[in-house]
MARVEX-267394 format. One record per atom (N, C-alpha, C): atom name; z, x, y; residue number from 1; residue in one letter. Coordinates in steps of 0.001 Angstrom, whole numbers. Example, Ala and Ser with C-alpha at 12.3 -4.5 7.8 and 13.67 -1.06 7.14 Angstrom:
<atom=N, pz=7800, px=13190, py=-5690, seq=1, type=A>
<atom=CA, pz=7800, px=12300, py=-4500, seq=1, type=A>
<atom=C, pz=7800, px=13200, py=-3300, seq=1, type=A>
<atom=N, pz=7080, px=12850, py=-2250, seq=2, type=S>
<atom=CA, pz=7140, px=13670, py=-1060, seq=2, type=S>
<atom=C, pz=7870, px=12900, py=30, seq=2, type=S>
//
This chain:
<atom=N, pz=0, px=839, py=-1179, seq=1, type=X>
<atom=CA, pz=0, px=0, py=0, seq=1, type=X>
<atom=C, pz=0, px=876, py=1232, seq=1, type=X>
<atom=N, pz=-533, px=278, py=1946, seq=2, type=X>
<atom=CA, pz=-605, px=864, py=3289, seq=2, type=X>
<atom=C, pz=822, px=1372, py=4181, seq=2, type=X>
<atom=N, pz=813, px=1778, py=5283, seq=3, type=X>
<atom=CA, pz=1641, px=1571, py=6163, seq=3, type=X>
<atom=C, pz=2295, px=107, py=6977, seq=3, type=X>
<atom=N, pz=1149, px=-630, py=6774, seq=4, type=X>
<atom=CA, pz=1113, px=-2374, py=7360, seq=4, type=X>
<atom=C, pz=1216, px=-3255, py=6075, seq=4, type=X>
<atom=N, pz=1945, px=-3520, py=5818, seq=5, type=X>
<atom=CA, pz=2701, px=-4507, py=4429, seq=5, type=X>
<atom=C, pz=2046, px=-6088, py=4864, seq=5, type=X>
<atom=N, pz=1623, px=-6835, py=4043, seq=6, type=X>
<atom=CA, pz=962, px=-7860, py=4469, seq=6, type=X>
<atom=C, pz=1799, px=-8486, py=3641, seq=6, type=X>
<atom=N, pz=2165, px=-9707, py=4953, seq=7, type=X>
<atom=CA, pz=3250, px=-10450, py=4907, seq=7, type=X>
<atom=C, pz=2345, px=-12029, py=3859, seq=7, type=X>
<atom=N, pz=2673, px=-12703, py=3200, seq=8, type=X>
<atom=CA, pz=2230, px=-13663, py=2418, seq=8, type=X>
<atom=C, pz=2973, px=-15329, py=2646, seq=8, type=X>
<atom=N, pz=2204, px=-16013, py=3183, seq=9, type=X>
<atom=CA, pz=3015, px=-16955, py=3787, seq=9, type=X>
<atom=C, pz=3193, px=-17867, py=2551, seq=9, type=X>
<atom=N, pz=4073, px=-18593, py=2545, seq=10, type=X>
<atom=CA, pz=3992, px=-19463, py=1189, seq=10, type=X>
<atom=C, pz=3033, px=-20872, py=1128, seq=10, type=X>
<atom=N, pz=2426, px=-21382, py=96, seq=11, type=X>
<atom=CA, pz=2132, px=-22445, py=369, seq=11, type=X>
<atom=C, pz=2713, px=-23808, py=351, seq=11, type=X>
<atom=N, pz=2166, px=-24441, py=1143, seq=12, type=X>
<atom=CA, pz=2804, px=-25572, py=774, seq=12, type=X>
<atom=C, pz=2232, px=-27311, py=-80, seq=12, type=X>
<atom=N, pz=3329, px=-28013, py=-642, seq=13, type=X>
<atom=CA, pz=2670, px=-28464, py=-2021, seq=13, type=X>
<atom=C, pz=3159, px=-30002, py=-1351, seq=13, type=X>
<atom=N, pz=1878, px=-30808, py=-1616, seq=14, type=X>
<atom=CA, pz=2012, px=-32142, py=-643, seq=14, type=X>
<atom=C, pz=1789, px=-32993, py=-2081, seq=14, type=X>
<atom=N, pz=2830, px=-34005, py=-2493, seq=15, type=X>
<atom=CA, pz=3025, px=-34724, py=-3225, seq=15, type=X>
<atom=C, pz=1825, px=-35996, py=-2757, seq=15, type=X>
<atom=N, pz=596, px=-36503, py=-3494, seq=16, type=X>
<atom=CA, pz=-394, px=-37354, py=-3676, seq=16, type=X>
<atom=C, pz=368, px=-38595, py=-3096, seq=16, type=X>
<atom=N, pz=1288, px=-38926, py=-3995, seq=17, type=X>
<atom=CA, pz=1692, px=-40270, py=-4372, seq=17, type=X>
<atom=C, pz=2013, px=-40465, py=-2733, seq=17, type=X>
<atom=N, pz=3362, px=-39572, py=-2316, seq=18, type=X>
<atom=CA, pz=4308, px=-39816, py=-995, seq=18, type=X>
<atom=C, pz=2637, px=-39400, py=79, seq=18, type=X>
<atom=N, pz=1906, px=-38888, py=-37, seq=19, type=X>
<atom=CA, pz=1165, px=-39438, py=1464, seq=19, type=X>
<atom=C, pz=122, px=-40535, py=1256, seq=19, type=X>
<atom=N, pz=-200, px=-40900, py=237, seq=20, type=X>
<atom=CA, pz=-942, px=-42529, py=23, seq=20, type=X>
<atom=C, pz=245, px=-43628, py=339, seq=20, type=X>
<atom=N, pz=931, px=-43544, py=105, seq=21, type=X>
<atom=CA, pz=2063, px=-44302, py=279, seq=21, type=X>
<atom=C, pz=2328, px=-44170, py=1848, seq=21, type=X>
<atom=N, pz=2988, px=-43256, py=2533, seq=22, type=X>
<atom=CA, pz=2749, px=-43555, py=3832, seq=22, type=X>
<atom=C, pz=1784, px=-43701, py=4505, seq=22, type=X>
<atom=N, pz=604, px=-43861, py=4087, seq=23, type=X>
<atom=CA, pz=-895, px=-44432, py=4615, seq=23, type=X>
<atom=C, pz=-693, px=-45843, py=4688, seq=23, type=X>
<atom=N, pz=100, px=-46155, py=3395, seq=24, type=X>
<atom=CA, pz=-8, px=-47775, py=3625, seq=24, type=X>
<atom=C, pz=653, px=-48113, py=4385, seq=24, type=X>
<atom=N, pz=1732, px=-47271, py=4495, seq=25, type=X>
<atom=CA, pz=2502, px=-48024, py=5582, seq=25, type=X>
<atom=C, pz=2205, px=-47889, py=7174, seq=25, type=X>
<atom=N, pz=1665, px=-47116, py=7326, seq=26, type=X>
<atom=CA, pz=731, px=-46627, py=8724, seq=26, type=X>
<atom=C, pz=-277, px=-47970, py=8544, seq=26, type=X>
<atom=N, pz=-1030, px=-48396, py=8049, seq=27, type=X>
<atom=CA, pz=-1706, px=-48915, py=8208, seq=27, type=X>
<atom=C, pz=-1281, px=-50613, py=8069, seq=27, type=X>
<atom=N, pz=-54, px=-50674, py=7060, seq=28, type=X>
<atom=CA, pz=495, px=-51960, py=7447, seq=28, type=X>
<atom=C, pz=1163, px=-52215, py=8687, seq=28, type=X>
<atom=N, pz=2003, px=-51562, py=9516, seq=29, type=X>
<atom=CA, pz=2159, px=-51263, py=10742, seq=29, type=X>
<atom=C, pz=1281, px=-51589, py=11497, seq=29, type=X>
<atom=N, pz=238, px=-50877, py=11800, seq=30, type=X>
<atom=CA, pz=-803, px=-51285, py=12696, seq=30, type=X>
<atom=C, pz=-1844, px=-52648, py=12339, seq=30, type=X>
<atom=N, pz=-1712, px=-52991, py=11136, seq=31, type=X>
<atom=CA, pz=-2314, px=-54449, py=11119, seq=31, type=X>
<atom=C, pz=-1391, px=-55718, py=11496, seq=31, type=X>
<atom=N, pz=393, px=-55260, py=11266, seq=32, type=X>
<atom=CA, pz=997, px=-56420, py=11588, seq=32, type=X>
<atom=C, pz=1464, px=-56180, py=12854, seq=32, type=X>
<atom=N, pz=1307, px=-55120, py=13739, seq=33, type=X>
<atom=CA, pz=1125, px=-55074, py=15259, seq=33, type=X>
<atom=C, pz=205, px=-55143, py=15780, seq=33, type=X>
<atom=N, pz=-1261, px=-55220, py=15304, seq=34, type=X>
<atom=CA, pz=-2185, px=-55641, py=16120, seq=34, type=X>
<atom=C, pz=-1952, px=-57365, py=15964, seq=34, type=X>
<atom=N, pz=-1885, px=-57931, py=15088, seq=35, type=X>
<atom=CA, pz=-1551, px=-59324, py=14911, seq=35, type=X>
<atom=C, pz=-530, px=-59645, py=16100, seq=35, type=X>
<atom=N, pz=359, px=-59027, py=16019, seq=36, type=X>
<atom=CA, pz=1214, px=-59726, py=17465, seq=36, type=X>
<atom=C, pz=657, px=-59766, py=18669, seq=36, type=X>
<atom=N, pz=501, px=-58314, py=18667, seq=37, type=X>
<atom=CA, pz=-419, px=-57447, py=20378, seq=37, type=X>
<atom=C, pz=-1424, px=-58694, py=20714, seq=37, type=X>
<atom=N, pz=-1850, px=-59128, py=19348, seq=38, type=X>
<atom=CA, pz=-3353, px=-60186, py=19602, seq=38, type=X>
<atom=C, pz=-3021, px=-61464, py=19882, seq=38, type=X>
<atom=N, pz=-1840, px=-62158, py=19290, seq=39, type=X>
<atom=CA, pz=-1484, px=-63299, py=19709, seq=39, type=X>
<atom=C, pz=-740, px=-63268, py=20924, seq=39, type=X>
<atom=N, pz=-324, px=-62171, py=21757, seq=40, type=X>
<atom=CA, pz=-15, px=-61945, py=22928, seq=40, type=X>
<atom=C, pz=-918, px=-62069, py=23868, seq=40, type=X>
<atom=N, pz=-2048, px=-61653, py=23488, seq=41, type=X>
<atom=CA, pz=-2752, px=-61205, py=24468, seq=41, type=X>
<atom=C, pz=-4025, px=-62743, py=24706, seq=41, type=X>
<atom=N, pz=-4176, px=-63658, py=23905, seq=42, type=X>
<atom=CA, pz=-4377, px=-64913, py=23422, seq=42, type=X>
<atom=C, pz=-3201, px=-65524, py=24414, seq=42, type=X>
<atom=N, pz=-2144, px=-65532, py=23919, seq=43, type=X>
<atom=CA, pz=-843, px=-66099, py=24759, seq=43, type=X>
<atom=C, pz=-1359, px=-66053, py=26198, seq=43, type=X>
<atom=N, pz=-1377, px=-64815, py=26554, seq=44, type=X>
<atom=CA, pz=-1307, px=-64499, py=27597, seq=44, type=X>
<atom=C, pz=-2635, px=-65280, py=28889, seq=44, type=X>
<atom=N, pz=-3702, px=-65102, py=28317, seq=45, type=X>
<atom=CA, pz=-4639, px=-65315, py=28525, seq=45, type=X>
<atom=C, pz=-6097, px=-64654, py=29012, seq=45, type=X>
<atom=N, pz=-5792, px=-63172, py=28556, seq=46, type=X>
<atom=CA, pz=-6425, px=-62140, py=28633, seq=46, type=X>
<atom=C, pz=-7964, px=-62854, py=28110, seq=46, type=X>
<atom=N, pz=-9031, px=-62093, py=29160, seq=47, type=X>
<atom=CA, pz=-10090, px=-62210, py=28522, seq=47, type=X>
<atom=C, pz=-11060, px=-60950, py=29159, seq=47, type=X>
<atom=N, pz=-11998, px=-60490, py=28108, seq=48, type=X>
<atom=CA, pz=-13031, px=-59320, py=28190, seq=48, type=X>
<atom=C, pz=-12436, px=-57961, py=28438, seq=48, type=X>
<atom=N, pz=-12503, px=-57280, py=29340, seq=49, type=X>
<atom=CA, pz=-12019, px=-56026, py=28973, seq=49, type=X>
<atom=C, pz=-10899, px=-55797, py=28737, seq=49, type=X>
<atom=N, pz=-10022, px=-56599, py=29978, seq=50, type=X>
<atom=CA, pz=-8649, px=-56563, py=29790, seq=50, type=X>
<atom=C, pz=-7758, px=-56790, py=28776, seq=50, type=X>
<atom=N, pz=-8438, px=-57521, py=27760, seq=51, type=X>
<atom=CA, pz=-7700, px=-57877, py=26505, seq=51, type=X>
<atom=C, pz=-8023, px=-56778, py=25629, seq=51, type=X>
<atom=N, pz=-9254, px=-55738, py=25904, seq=52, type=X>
<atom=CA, pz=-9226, px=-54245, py=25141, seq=52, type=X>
<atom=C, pz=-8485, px=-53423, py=25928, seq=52, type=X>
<atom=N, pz=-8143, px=-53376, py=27153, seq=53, type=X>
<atom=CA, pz=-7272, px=-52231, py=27632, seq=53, type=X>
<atom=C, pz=-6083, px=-52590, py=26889, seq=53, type=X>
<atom=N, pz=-5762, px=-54130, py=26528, seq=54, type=X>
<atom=CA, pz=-4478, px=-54433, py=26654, seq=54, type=X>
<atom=C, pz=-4034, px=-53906, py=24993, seq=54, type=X>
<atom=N, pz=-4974, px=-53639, py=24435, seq=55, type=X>
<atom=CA, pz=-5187, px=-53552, py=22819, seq=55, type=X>
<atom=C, pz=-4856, px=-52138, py=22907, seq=55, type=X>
<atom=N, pz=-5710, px=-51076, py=23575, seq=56, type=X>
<atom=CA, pz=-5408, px=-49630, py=23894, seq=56, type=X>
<atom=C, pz=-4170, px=-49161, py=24208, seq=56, type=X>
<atom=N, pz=-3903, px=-50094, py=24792, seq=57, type=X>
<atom=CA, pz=-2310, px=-49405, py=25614, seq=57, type=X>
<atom=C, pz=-1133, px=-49373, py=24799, seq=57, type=X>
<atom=N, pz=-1190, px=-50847, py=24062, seq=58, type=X>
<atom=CA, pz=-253, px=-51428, py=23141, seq=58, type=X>
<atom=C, pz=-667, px=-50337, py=21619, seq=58, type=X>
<atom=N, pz=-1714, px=-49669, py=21507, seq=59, type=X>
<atom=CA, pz=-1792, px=-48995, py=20065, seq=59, type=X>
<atom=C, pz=-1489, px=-47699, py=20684, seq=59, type=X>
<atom=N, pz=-1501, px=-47012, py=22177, seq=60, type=X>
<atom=CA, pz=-1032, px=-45874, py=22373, seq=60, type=X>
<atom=C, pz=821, px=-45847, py=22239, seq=60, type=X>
<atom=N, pz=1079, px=-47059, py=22361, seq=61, type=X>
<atom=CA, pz=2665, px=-46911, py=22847, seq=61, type=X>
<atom=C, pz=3123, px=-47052, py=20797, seq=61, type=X>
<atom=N, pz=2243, px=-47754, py=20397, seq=62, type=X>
<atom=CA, pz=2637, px=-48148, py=18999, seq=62, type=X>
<atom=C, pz=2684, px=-46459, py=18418, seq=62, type=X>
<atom=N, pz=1694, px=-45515, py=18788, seq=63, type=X>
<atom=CA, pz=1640, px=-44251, py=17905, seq=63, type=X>
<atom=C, pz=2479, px=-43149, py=18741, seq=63, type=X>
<atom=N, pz=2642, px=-43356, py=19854, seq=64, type=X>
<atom=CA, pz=3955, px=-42648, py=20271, seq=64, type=X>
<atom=C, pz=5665, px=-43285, py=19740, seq=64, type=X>
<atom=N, pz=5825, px=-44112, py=19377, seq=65, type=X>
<atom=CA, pz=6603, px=-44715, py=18637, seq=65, type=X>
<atom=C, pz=6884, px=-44134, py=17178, seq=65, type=X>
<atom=N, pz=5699, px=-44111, py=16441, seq=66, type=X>
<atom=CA, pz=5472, px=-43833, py=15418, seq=66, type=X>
<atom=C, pz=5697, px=-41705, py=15283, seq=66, type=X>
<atom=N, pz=4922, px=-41455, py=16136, seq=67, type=X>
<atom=CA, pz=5435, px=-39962, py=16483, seq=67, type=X>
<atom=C, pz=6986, px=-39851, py=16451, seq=67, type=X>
<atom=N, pz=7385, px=-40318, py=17302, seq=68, type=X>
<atom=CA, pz=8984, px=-39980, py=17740, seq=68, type=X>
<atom=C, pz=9744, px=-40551, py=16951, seq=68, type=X>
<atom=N, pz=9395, px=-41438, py=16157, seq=69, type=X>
<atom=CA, pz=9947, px=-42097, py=14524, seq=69, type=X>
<atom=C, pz=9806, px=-40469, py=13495, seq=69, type=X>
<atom=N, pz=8734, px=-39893, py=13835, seq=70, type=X>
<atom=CA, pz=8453, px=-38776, py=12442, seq=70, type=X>
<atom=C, pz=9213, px=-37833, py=12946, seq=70, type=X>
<atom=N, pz=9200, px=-37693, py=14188, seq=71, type=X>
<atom=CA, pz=9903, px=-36247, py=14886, seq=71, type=X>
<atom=C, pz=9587, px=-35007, py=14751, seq=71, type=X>
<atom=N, pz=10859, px=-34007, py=14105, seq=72, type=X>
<atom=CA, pz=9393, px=-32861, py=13923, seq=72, type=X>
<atom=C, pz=9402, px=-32776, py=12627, seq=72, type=X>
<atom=N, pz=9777, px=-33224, py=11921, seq=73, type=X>
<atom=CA, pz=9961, px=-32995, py=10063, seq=73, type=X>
<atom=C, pz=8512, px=-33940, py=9592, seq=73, type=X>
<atom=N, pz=7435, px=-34458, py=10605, seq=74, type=X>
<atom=CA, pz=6261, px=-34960, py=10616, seq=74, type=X>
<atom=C, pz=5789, px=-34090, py=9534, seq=74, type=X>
<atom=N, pz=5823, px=-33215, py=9486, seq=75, type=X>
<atom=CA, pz=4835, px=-31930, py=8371, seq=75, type=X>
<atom=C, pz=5090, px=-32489, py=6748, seq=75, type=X>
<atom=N, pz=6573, px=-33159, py=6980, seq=76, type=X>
<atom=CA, pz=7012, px=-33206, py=5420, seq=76, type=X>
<atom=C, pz=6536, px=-34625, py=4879, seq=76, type=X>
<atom=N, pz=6014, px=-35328, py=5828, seq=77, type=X>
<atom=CA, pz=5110, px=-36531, py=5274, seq=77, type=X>
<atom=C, pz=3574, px=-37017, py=5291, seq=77, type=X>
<atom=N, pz=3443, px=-36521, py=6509, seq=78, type=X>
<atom=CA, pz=2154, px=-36398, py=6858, seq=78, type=X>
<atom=C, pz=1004, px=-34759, py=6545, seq=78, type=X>
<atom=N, pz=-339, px=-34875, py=6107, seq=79, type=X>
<atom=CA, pz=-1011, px=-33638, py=6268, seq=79, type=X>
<atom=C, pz=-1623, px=-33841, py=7920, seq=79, type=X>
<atom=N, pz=-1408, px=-34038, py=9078, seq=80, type=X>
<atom=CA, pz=-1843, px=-34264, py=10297, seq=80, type=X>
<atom=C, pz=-786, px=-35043, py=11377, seq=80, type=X>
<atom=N, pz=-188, px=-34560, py=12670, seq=81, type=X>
<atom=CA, pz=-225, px=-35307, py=13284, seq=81, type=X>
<atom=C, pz=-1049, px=-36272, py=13785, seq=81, type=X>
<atom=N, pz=-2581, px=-35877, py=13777, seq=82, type=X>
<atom=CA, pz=-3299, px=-36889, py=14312, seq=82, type=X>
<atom=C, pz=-3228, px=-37946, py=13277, seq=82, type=X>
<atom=N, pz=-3148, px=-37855, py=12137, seq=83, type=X>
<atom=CA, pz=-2990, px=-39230, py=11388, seq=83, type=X>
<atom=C, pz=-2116, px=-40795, py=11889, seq=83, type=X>
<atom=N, pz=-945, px=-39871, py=12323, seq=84, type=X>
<atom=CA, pz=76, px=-40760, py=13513, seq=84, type=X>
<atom=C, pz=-716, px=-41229, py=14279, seq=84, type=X>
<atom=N, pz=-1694, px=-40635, py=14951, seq=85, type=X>
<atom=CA, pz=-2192, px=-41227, py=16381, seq=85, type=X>
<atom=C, pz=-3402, px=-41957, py=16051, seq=85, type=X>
<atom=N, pz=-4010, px=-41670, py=15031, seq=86, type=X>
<atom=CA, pz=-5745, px=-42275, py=15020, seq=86, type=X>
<atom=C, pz=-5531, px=-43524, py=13688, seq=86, type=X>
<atom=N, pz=-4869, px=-42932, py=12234, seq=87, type=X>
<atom=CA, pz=-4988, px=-43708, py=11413, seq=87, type=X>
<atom=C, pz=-4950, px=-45202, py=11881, seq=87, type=X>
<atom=N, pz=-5651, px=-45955, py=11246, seq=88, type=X>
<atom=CA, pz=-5976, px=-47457, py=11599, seq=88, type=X>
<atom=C, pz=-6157, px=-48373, py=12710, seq=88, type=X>
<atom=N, pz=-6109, px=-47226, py=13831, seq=89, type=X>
<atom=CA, pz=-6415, px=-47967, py=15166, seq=89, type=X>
<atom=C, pz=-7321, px=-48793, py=15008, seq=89, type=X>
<atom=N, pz=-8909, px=-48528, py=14321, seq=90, type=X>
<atom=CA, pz=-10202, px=-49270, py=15071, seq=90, type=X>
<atom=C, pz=-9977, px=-50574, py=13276, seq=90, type=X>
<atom=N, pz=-9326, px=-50379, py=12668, seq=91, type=X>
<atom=CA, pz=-9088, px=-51127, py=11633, seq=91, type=X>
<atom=C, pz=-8266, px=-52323, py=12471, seq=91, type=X>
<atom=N, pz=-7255, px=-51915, py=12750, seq=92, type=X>
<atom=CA, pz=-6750, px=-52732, py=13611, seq=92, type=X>
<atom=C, pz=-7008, px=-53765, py=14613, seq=92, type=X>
<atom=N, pz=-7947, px=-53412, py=14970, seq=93, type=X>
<atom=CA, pz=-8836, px=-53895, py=16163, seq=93, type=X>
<atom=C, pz=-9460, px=-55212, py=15732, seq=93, type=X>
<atom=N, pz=-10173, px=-54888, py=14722, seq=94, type=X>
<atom=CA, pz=-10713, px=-55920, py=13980, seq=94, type=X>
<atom=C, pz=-9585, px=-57341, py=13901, seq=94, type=X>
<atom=N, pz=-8168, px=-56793, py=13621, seq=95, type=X>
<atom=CA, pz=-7316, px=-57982, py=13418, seq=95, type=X>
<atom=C, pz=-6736, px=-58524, py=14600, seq=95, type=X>
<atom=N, pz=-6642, px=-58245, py=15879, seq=96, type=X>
<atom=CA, pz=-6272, px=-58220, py=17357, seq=96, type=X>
<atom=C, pz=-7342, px=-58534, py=17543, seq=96, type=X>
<atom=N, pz=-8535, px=-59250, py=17707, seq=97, type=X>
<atom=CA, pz=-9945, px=-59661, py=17978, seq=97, type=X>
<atom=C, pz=-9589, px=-61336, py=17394, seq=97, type=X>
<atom=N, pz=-9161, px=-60917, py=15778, seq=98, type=X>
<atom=CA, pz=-8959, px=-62182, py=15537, seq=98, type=X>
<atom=C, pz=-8037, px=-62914, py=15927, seq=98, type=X>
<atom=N, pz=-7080, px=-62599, py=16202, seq=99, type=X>
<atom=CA, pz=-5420, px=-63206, py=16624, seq=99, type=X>
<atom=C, pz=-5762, px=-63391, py=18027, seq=99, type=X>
<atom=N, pz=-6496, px=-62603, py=18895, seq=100, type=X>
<atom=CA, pz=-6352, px=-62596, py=20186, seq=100, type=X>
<atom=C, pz=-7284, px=-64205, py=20532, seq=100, type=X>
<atom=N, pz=-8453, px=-64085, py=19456, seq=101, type=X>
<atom=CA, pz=-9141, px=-65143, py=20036, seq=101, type=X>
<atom=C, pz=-8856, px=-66477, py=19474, seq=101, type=X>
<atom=N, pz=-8080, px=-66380, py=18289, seq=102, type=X>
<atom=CA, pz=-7518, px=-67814, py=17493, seq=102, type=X>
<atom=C, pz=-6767, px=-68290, py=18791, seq=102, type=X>
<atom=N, pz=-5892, px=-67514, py=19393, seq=103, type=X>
<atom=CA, pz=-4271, px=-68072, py=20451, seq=103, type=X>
<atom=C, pz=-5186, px=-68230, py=21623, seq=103, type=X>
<atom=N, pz=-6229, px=-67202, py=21570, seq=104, type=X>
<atom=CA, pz=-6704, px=-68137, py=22896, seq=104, type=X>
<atom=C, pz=-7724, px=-69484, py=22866, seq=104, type=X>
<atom=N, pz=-7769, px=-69634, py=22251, seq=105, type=X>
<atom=CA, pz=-8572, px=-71221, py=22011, seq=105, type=X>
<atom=C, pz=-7461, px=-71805, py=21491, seq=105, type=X>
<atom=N, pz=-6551, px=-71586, py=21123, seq=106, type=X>
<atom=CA, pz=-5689, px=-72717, py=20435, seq=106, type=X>
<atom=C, pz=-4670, px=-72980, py=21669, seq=106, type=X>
<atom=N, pz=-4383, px=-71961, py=22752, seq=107, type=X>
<atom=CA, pz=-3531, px=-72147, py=24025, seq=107, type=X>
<atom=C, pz=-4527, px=-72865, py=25258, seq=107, type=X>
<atom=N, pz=-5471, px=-71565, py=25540, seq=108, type=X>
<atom=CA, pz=-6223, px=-72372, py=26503, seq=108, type=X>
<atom=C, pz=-7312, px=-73540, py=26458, seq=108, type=X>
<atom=N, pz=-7924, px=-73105, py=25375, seq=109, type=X>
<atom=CA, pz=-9298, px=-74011, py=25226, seq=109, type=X>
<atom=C, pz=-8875, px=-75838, py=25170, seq=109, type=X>
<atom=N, pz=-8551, px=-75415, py=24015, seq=110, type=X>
<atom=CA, pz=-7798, px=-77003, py=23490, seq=110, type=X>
<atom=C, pz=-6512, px=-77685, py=24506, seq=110, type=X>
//
């Protein structure tokens, strides 16, 4: 060996089961909070963009939530912070489209 000893970092071993499993729950999360966010925003009486800002804002505050829920031991469940921030947003969307526009025809229209 040299004079410069090469240091060997260890690896690390991510159990299958425990991050499919918190996928679901990331993603049940964000389908049963876009469902509210959407009947809020229906409630409310949001219409056209504003009812997507209102969708944006409410899924940024939902994954900073979700961050500061993981803290920093995030590594030991997740392979990504961005998973916290991106997983199921535009999935979501799809269900806040529907909720948003059921409450608003069922509040305002009718």
């Amino acid at each position: 060996m040299s004079h410069k000893e090469k240091t060997v970092k260890p690896s690390v071993v991510y159990s299958e089961a425990v991050i499919r499993n918190n996928a679901g729950i990331i993603d049940y999360i964000r389908t049963s909070f876009s469902t509210v966010t959407g009947a809020t925003a229906g409630t409310l009486g949001l219409t056209g963009i504003k009812g997507f800002v209102f969708y944006l804002i409410m899924s940024m505050i939902l994954s900073a939530m979700l961050n500061s829920k993981a803290g920093s031991n995030w590594n030991k469940c997740f392979l990504s912070r961005r998973s916290l921030w991106t997983d199921g947003v535009f999935s979501g969307l799809f269900t806040y489209v529907l909720f948003w526009t059921f409450l608003y025809g069922l509040v305002h229209v009718y």
